[in-house]
C-alpha positions in Angstrom: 115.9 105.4 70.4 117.2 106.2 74.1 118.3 109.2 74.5 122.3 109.8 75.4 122.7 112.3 77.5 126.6 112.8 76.9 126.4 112.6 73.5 123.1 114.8 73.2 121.3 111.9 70.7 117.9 113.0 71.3 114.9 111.7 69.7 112.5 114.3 67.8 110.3 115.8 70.2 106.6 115.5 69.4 104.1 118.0 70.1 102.1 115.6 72.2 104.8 114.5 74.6 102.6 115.4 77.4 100.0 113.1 76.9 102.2 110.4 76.5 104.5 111.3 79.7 101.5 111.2 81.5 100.0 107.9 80.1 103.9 106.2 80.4 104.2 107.4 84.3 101.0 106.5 85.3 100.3 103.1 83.4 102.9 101.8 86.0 100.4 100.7 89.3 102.6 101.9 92.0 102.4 105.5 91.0 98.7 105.2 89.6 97.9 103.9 93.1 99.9 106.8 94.8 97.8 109.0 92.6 94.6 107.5 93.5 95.7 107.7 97.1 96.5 111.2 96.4 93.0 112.0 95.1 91.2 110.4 97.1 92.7 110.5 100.4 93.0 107.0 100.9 95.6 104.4 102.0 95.8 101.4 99.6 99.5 100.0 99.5 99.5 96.5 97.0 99.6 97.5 93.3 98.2 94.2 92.8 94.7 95.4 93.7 94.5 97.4 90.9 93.2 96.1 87.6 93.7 98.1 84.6 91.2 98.2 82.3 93.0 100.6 79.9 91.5 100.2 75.7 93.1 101.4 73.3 90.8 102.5 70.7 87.4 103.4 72.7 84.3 102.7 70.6 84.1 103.2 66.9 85.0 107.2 67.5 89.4 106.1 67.3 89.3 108.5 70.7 92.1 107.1 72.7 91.8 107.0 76.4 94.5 107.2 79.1 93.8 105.1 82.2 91.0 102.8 83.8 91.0 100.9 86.5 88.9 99.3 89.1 90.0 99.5 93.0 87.4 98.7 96.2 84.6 98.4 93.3 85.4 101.5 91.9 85.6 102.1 87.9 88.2 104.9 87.6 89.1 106.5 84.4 91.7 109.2 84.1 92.2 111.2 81.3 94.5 113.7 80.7 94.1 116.9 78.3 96.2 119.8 77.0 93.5 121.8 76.0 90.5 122.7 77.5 87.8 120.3 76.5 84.1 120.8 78.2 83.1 117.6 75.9 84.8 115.3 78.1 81.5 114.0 79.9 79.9 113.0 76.7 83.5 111.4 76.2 83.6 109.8 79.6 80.3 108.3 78.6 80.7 106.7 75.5 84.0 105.2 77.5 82.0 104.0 80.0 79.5 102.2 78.0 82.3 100.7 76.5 84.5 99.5 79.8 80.6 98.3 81.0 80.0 96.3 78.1 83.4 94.7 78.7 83.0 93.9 82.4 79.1 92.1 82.2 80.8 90.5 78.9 84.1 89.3 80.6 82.1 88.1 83.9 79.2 86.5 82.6 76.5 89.1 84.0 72.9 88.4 82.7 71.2 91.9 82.6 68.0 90.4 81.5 67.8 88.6 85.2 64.7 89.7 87.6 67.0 90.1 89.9 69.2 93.5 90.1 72.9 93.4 89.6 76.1 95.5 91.1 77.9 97.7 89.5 81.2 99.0 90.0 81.0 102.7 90.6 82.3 105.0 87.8 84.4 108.2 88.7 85.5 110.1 85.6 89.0 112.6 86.5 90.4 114.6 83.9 94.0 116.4 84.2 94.3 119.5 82.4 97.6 121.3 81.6 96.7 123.6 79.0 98.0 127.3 78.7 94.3 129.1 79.0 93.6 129.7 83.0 91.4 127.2 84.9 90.7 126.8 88.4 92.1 124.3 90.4 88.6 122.1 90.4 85.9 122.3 88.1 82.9 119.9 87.6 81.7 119.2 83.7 78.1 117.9 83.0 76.9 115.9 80.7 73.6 117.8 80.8 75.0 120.7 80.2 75.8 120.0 76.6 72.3 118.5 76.0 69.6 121.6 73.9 66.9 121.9 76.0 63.3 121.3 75.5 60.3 123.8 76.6 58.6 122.4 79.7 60.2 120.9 82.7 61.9 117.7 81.2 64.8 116.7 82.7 67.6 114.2 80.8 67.7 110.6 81.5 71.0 111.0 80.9 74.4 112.3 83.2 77.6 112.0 83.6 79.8 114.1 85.9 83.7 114.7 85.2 86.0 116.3 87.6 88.6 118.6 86.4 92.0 119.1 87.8 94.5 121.6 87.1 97.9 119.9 87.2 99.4 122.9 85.9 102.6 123.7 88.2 101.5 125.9 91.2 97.8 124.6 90.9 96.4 122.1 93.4 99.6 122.2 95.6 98.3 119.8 98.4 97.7 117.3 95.9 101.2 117.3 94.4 102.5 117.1 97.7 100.8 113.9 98.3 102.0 112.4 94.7 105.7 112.5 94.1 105.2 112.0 90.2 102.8 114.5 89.5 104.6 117.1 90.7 107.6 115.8 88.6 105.6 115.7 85.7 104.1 119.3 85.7 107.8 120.2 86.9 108.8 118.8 83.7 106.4 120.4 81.9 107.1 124.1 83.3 110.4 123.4 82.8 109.9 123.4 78.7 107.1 126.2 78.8 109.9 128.1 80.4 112.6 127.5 77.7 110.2 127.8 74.8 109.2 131.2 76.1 113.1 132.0 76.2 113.0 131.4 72.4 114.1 127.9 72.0 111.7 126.1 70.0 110.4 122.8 70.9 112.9 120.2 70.2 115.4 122.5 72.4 113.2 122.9 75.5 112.5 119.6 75.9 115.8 118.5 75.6 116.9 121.3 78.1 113.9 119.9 80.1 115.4 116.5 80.3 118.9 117.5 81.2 117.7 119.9 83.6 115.1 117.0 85.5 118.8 114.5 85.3 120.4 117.1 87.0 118.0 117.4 89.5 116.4 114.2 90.4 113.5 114.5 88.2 111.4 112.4 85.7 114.0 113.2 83.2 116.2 111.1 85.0 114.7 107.8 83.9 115.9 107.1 80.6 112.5 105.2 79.8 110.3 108.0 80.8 112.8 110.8 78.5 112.8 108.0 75.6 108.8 107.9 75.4 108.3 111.7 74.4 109.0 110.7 70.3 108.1 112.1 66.9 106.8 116.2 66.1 104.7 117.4 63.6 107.0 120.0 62.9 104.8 122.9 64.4 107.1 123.3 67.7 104.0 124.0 70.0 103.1 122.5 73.3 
């Protein structure tokens, strides 16, 4: 249900309205270019160049991705987390090895061929907004999570995974280069705030909304306020 913002008909918040803003604001290619832009310091203008290669259910594990996309034969995924999570490369891996099978599927590829074949190349970004401190960059490595054997093996195996604190007042240069995600950790500051005043969940974020209508904000597009739905009653962020 849309929210009214005369009438104050709000649906119930859910605990995990951040992951969804975020996966609703950036599944739409102008802003996920601007945030690739952002990231990457680049200059790409046509949506169109994007293809999104976003899958619901990843593997057999039910983990649920946010975005993928491939740009300038680049495999992109972005992934966004409220908690701190030093798991994400193996994460990012399985993914991969999914999005991989898909594209030499989809396009015919014969990987048994004498010849070698190009790949596009993967970059794996994860935003963090959680409440325990992080810097503003941090690289996560697969190989850090494998045990270790005695003698001077090293893993076949890596994957890299950047980490970006999108928490407000973190990476500043890169919000001032993408509008939205400085309105979305806006927003998100905005109900910290009000739930540390003592309103519990369901009030900030309605408070949040009003508060981005009155001033501009993401809240100000009724189809970005109407995606925050259902709670699980706890009234934590």
């Amino acid at each position: 249900m849309m929210q009214q913002f005369h009438t104050q008909e709000y649906p119930a918040a859910n605990r995990n309205y951040k992951d969804r803003l975020f996966r609703f604001v950036f599944n739409n290619k102008k802003d996920l270019l601007d945030l690739y832009n952002a990231i990457n310091e680049t200059n790409y203008d046509n949506p169109e160049e994007l293809e999104v290669n976003t899958l619901e259910n990843v593997l057999y594990l039910s983990m649920k991705n946010d975005l993928s996309f491939l740009i300038d034969a680049e495999l992109n995924l972005y992934e966004h987390q409220s908690t701190y999570n030093p798991n994400m490369p193996m994460r990012g891996l399985l993914y991969f090895a999914g999005v991989y099978n898909r594209h030499i599927s989809s396009r015919e590829i014969n990987i048994y061929s004498s010849s070698p074949k190009v790949f596009p190349f993967p970059q794996h970004i994860v935003f963090y907004n959680g409440t325990q401190e992080e810097p503003d960059r941090k690289i996560l490595k697969l190989s850090d999570l494998f045990q270790r054997p005695t003698g001077e093996k090293e893993p076949c195996l890596e994957c890299q995974t950047l980490m970006l604190n999108i928490n407000y007042g973190h990476n500043r240069e890169l919000m001032k280069k993408c509008r939205r995600l400085e309105e979305y950790a806006i927003f998100v500051d905005t109900i910290r705030k009000n739930q540390a005043k003592g309103q519990d969940l369901q009030e900030a974020v309605e408070g949040a909304v009003e508060s981005c209508i009155a001033g501009g904000g993401p809240g100000g597009y009724p189809e970005i306020a109407e995606s925050r739905g259902g709670t699980d009653g706890t009234g934590r962020i």
